[in-house]
C-alpha positions in Angstrom: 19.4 62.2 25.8 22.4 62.0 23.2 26.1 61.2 23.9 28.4 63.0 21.7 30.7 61.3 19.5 33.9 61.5 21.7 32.4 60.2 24.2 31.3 57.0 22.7 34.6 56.5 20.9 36.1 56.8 24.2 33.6 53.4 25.1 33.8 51.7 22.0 38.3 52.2 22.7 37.7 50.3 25.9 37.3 47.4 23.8 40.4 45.7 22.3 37.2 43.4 19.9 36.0 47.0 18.7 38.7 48.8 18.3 40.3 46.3 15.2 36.8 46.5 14.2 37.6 50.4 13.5 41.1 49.5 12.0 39.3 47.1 9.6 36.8 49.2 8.2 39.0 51.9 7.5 40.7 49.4 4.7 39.3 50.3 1.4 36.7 47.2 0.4 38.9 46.8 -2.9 42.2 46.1 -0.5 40.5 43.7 1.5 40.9 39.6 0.8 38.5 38.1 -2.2 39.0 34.6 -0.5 35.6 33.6 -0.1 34.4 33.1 3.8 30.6 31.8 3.0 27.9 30.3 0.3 24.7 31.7 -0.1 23.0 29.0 -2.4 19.6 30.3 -3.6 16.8 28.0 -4.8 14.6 29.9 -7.5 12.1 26.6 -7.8 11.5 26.2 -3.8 9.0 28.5 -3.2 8.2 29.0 0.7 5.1 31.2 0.0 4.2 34.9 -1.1 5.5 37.5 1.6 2.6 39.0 2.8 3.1 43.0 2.5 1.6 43.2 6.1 4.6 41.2 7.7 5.6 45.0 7.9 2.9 46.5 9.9 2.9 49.0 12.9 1.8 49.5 16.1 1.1 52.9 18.3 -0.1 52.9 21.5 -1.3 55.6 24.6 2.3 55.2 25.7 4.7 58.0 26.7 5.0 60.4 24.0 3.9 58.1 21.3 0.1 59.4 20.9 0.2 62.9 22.3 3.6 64.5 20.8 4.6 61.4 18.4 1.3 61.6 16.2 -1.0 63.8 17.9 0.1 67.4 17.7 -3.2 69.2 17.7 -4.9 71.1 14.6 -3.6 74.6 16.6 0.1 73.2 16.7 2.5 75.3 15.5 4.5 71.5 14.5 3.3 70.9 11.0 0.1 68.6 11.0 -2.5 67.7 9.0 -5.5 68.0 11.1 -3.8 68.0 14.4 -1.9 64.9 13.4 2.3 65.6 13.2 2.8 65.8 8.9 6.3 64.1 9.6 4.5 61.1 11.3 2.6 60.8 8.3 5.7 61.4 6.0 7.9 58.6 7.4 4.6 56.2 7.6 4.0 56.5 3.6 8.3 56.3 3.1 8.0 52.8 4.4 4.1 52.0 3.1 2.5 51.2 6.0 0.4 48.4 5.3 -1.4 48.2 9.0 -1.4 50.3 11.9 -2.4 48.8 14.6 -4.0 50.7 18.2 -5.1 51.4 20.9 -2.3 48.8 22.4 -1.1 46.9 23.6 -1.6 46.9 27.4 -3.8 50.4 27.4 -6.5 48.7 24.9 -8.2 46.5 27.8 -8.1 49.6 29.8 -9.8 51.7 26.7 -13.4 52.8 26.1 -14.1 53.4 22.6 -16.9 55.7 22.9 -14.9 58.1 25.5 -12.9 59.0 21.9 -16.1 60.4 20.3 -17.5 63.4 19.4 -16.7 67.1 20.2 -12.9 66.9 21.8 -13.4 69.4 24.5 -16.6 67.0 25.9 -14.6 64.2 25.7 -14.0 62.3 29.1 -10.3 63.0 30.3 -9.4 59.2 31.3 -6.4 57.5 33.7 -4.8 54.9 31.4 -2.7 51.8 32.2 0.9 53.4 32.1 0.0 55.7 34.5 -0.5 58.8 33.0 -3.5 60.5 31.6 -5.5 60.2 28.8 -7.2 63.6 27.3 -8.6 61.3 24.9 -8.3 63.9 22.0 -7.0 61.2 19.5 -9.7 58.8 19.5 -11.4 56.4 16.9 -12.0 59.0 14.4 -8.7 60.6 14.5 -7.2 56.9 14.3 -9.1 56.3 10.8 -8.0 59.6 10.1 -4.5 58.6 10.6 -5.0 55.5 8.4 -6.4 56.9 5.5 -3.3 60.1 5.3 -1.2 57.2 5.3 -2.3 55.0 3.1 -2.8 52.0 5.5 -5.4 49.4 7.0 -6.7 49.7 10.7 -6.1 46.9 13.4 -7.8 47.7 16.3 -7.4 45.7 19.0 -10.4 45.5 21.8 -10.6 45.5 24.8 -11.5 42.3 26.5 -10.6 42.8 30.4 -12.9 45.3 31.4 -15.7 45.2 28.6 -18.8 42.9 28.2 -19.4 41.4 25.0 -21.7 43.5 23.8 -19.3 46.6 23.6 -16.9 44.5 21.4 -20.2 43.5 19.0 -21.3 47.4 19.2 -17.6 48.8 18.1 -17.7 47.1 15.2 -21.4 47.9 14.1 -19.9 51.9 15.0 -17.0 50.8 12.5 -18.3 48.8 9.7 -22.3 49.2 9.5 -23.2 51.1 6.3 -25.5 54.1 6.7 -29.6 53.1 6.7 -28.4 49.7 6.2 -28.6 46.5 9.0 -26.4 43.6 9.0 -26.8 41.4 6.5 -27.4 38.5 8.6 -30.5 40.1 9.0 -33.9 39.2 8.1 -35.7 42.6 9.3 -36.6 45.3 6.8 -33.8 48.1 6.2 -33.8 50.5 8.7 -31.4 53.1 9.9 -28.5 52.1 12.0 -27.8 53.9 15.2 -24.6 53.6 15.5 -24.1 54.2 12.1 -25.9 57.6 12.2 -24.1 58.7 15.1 -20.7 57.5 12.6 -22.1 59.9 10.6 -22.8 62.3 13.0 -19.6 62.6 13.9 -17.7 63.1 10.8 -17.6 59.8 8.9 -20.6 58.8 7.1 -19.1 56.0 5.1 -17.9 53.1 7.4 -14.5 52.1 8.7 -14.3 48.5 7.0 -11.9 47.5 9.8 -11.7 43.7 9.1 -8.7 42.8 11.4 -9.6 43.0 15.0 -7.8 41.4 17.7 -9.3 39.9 20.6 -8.0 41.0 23.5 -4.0 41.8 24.7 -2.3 40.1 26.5 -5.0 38.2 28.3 -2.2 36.3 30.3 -0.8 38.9 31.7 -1.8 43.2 31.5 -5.4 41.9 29.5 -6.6 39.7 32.7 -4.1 37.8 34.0 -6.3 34.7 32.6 -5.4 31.1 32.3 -5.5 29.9 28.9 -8.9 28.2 29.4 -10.8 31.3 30.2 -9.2 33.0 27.9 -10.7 30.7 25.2 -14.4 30.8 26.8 -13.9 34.7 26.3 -13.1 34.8 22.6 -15.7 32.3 21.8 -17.9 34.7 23.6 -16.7 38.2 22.2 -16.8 36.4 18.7 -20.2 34.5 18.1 -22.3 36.0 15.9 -21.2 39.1 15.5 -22.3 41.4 12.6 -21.3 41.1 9.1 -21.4 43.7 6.4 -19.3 42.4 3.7 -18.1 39.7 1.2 -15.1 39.1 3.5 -15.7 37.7 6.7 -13.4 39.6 9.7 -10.6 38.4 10.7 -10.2 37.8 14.1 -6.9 37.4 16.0 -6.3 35.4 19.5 -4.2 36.4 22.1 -1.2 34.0 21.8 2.0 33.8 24.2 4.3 35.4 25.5 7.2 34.6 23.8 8.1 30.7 23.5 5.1 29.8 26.3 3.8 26.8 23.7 1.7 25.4 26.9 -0.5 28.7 26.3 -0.7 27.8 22.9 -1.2 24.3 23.2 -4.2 24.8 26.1 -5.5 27.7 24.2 -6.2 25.5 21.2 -6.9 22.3 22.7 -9.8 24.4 24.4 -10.7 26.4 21.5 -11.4 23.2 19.4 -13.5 21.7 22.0 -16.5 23.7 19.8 -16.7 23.0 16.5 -18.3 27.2 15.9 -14.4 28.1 15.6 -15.0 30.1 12.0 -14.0 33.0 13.5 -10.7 32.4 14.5 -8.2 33.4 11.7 -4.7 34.1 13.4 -2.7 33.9 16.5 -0.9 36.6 18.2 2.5 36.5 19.1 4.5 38.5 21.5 8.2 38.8 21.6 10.7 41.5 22.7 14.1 40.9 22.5 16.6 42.3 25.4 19.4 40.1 26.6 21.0 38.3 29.4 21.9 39.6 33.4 18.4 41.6 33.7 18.9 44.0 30.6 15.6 45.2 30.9 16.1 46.6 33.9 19.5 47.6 33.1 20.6 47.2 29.6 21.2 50.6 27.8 20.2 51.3 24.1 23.4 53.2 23.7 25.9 51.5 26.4 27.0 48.0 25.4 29.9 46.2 25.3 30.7 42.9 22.0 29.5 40.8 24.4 26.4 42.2 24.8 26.0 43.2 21.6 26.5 39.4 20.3 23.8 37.9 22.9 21.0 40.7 21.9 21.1 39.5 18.0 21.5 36.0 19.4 18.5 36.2 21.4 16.3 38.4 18.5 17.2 35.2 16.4 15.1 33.1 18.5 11.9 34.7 17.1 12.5 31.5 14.1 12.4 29.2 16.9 9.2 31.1 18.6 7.6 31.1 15.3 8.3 27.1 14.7 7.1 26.2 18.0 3.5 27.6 18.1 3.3 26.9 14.4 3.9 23.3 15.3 1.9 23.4 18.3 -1.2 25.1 16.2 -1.3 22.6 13.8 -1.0 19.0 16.0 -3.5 18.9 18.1 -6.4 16.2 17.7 -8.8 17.5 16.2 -7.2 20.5 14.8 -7.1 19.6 11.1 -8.7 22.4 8.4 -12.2 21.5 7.9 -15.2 23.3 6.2 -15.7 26.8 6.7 -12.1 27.2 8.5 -9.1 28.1 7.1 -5.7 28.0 8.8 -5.0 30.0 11.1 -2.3 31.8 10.5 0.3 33.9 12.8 0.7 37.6 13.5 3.3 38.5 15.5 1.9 42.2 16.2 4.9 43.2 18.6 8.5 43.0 18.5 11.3 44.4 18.8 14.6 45.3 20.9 13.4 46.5 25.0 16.3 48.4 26.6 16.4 50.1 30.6 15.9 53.6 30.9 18.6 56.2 29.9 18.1 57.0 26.8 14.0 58.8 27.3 13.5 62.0 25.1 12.1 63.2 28.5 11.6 61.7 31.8 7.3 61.6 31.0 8.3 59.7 27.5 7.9 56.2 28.9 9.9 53.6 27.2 11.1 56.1 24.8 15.2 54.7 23.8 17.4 55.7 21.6 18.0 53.2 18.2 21.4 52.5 17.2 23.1 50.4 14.3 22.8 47.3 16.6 18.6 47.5 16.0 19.0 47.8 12.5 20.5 44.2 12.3 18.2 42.9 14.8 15.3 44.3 12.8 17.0 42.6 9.3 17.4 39.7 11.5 14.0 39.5 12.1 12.7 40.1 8.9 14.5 37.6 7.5 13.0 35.2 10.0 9.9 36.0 9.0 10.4 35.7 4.9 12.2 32.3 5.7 8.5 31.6 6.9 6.3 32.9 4.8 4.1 30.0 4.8 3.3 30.4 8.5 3.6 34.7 9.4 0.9 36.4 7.9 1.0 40.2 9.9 3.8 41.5 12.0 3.9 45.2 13.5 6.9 46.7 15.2 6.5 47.8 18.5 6.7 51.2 18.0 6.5 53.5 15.3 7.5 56.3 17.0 8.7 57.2 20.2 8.9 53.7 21.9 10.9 50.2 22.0 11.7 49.4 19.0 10.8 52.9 16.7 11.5 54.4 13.5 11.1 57.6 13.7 11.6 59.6 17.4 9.8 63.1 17.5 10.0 66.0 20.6 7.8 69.3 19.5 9.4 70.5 16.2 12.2 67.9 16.2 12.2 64.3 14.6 14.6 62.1 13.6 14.4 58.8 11.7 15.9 55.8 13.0 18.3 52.9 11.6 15.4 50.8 11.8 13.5 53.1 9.4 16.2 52.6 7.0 15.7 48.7 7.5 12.4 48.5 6.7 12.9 51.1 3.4 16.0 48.5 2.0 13.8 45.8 2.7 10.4 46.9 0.6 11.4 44.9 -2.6 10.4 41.8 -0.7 7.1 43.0 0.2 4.5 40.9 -2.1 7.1 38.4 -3.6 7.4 34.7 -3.5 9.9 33.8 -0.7 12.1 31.3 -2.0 14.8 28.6 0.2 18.0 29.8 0.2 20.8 28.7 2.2 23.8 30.7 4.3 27.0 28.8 4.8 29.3 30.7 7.0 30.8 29.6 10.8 28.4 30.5 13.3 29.6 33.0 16.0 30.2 32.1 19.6 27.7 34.7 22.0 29.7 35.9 24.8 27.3 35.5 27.1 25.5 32.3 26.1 25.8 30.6 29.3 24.9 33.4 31.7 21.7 33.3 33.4 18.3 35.0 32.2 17.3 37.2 35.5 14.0 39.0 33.7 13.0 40.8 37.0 9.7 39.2 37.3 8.6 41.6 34.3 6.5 39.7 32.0 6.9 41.2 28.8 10.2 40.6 28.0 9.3 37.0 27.1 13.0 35.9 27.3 14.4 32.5 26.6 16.9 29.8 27.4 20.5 31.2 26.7 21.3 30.6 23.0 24.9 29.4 22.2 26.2 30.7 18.7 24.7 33.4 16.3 24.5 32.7 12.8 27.6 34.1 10.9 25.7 35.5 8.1 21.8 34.9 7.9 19.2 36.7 5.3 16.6 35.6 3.1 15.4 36.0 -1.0 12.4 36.6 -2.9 11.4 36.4 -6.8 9.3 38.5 -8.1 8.3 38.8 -12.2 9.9 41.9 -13.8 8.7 42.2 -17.9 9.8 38.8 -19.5 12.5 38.4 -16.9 13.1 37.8 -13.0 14.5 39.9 -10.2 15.7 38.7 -7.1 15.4 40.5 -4.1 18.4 39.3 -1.9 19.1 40.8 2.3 21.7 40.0 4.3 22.7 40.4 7.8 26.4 40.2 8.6 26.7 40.6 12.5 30.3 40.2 12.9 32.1 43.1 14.5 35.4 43.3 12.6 35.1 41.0 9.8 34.0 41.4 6.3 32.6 38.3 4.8 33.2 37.4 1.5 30.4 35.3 0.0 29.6 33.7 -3.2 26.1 33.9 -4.4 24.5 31.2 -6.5 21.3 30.2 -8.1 20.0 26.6 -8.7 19.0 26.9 -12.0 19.1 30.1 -13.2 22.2 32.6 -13.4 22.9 35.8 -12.0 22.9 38.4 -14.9 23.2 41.7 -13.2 23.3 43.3 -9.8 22.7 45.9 -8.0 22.3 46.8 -3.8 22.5 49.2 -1.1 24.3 48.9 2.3 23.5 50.4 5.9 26.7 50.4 7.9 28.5 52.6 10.4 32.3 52.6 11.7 30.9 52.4 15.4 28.0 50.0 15.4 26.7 52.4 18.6 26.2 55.0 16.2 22.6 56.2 16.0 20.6 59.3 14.5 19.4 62.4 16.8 17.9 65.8 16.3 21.2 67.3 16.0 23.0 64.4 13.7 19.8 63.2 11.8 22.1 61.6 8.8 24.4 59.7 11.2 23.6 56.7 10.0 21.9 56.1 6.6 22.1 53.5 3.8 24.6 53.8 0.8 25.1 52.0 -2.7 26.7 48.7 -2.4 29.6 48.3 -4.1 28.7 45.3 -6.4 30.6 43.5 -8.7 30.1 42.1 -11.9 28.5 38.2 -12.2 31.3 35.2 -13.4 30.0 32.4 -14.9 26.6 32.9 -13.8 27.1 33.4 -10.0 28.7 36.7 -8.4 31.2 37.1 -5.1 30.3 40.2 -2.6 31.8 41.2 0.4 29.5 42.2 3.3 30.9 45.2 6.1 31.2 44.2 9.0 28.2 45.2 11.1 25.9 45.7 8.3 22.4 44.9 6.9 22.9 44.5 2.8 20.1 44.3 0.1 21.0 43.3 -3.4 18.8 42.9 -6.4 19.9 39.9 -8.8 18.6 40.3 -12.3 18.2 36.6 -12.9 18.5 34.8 -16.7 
């Protein structure tokens, strides 16, 4: 599962590209050149929008060992658990507060029958699911809410629209949300007791759910029904009219967008949605996008065995998620007849999976489908990303990585009474200052890198959920993204950066348009190999440090950024 040190130094050596890259960071940061390589101007009074805390949401799925093992453990496990789910699950989950978790896929959701998760486990239905592999169904609805409420976090469940009528949509979320003894308040009949609600309560949770985010389907172009964008459409009109209401707040419904950069989906999907004017429901837009690279590297790229090249073209490629997120922003919003009206708001866009999708190699076990080891190159891709999505704000409204634990893209990978946490983890705990702060334009000056393989041709397979694009010429030289957020009579600003360059630092000079820089302070993820990764035996392999931060001139302040390295700095601004 793990290669040992030597023997990745031995690979990184092959490389002439890498191996300065090792010279160079072994030069103390104070011996290295203060010539300035790049500006990062920052605009305080051009805000973009407030960064909505659920940009950094999660997704777990019946996938491998990311259910049964990753959060599942069983209330007789020896593994620490809080009723049967794994305590260091929970742990990492509240480290990086979860806002959303998002399940039962994914693929496996149109394949899923709510009801076979209820009631007395060892009565419960033992089910095939979509990957292949069978479904005890021990973790079901229940232990999902469960889940939620140790962690601190809001449910997104997302139904199943392939192999379901209707009415079992409508039903899950009367079981969910309907209040004890209580009908819909849509309702003009006299108060009587709920069914499903009593049988809620029957089996272990008389108060309701509240799930208001519910997404509409997975995938319908593809694993969810293989369905044109048209009927696709005619289905979520269907699965959505008039279904019950319990609150203030109406639900929030989500529509299965594209895979990837498809804007024709988008742009039929719409175009046929509109053609009713009952469209109240719809409140945001899925998005799917996995980032792998060119020459068929899902089928045989390797999480741990990469060469610069390849290393350049994966961050290039996870940098088109700005363009993705453009496109069907665009392509949302000019359609005739798409204008806000009454009753409607924008509809907004949740990109509930992404992340980096490697070849096999690198499972905890063979049955751990899609399991892969997470090295220092995911950590920039997921800054990368993040930044992407701050620098739009306005548009992104929920994101979930794809997956928490134990798949693609995780944070946290866990085999019986082993876990480790991931580079990514570290990401997204560098990165919570943004969370609920007003994004605010700021632009990166710095000379863009040439990728490697920029001209080489995409060859995805025929596997249609890497959602790759055209090749991409240059990756940005140094990219990030900055928030503002009120702290007692004064201002902090929450500055990240990516520097993706193998072997150079960059030396940039920070400024703010109309306000100065009085203080700063920062931490730093970097690594001397940028293969380097964490694993049961080396857990602290790769974690974040304090960043060695100067002192403000004149208003503005110089830093240098490692080579390799995912930086967040916090300005105290005057």
């Amino acid at each position: 599962m793990t290669q040992n040190t030597t023997s990745r130094r031995r690979f990184l050596q092959n490389s002439a590209l890498a191996a300065s890259a090792l010279a160079l960071r072994s030069i103390p940061l104070s011996s290295q050149s203060t010539e300035v390589d790049a500006h990062i101007d920052i605009m305080p009074e051009e805000p973009i929008g407030t960064i909505s805390p659920e940009i950094y949401s999660h997704f777990i799925e019946q996938l491998g060992g990311v259910i049964y093992d990753g959060v599942w453990v069983g209330e007789k496990s020896k593994i620490a658990n809080q009723g049967g789910i794994r305590s260091s699950f929970i742990e990492m989950m509240r480290a990086v507060q979860a806002p959303v978790l998002r399940w039962p896929g994914g693929c496996f959701a149109d394949s899923y029958d709510w009801r076979d998760g209820l009631g007395a486990r060892d009565k419960r239905p033992a089910r095939a699911g979509f990957w292949d592999q069978q479904d005890s169904n021990h973790y079901g609805l229940h232990e999902f809410m469960r889940t939620c409420r140790l962690i601190g976090c809001k449910p997104y469940l997302a139904a199943n629209v392939r192999t379901q009528p209707a009415r079992d949509f409508y039903q899950e979320i009367e079981y969910c949300n309907a209040p004890a003894g209580d009908l819909p308040s849509n309702s003009a009949a006299p108060p009587q007791p709920d069914a499903l609600a009593a049988l809620r309560a029957t089996n272990g949770d008389r108060e309701p759910f509240n799930v208001d985010l519910w997404g509409v389907g997975n995938e319908s172009w593809g694993c969810g029904g293989n369905m044109t964008a048209e009927e696709y459409a005619a289905a979520f009109r269907r699965y959505t009219a008039w279904v019950p209401s319990y609150g203030k707040d109406p639900l929030r419904f989500v529509a299965v967008g594209p895979n990837g950069d498809d804007v024709e989906w988008t742009t039929r999907l719409f175009k046929s949605l509109y053609e009713n004017p009952e469209r109240r429901h719809l409140w945001g837009l899925s998005i799917h996008y996995y980032t792998s690279g060119s020459a068929a590297r899902f089928a045989d790229g390797d999480a741990l065995k990469f060469n610069d090249g390849e290393y350049y073209d994966l961050l290039t490629r996870g940098s088109l998620m700005e363009k993705i997120v453009k496109d069907h922003w665009s392509a949302m919003g000019n359609l005739p007849g798409t204008s806000k009206g009454p009753g409607q708001p924008q509809v907004k866009l949740v990109v509930d999976e992404w992340g980096a999708w490697y070849g096999t190699g690198t499972a905890l076990a063979p049955e751990y489908n899609l399991s892969q080891q997470s090295t220092m190159r995911d950590a920039l891709l997921t800054g990368i990303t993040f930044d992407i999505f701050h620098r739009h704000a306005d548009k992104v409204a929920v994101a979930a990585v794809a997956q928490s634990v134990n798949c693609i893209h995780s944070l946290m990978l866990a085999q019986g009474d082993r876990a480790a946490l991931t580079p990514t983890f570290h990401v997204f705990k560098m990165y919570l200052p943004h969370r609920g702060a007003q994004a605010v334009r700021a632009e990166f000056t710095a000379p863009p890198i040439p990728n490697p393989l920029g001209d080489t041709p995409i060859q995805v397979g025929g596997n249609s959920y890497i959602g790759e694009l055209a090749p991409v010429k240059t990756l940005a030289g140094l990219s990030g993204s900055a928030s503002i957020a009120t702290q007692g009579r004064g201002k902090l600003l929450t500055l990240t950066v990516v520097n993706p360059h193998l072997t150079k630092p960059i030396m940039a000079e920070i400024g703010t348009r109309g306000a100065k820089i009085s203080a700063a302070t920062g931490s730093v993820l970097s690594s001397h190999d940028i293969h380097d990764h964490n694993d049961f035996e080396h857990p602290d392999n790769v974690k974040p440090t304090t960043a060695v931060v100067g002192t403000p001139s004149l208003g503005r302040l110089r830093h240098s950024f490692p080579p390799g390295s995912v930086t967040s700095l916090q300005l105290t601004l005057i």
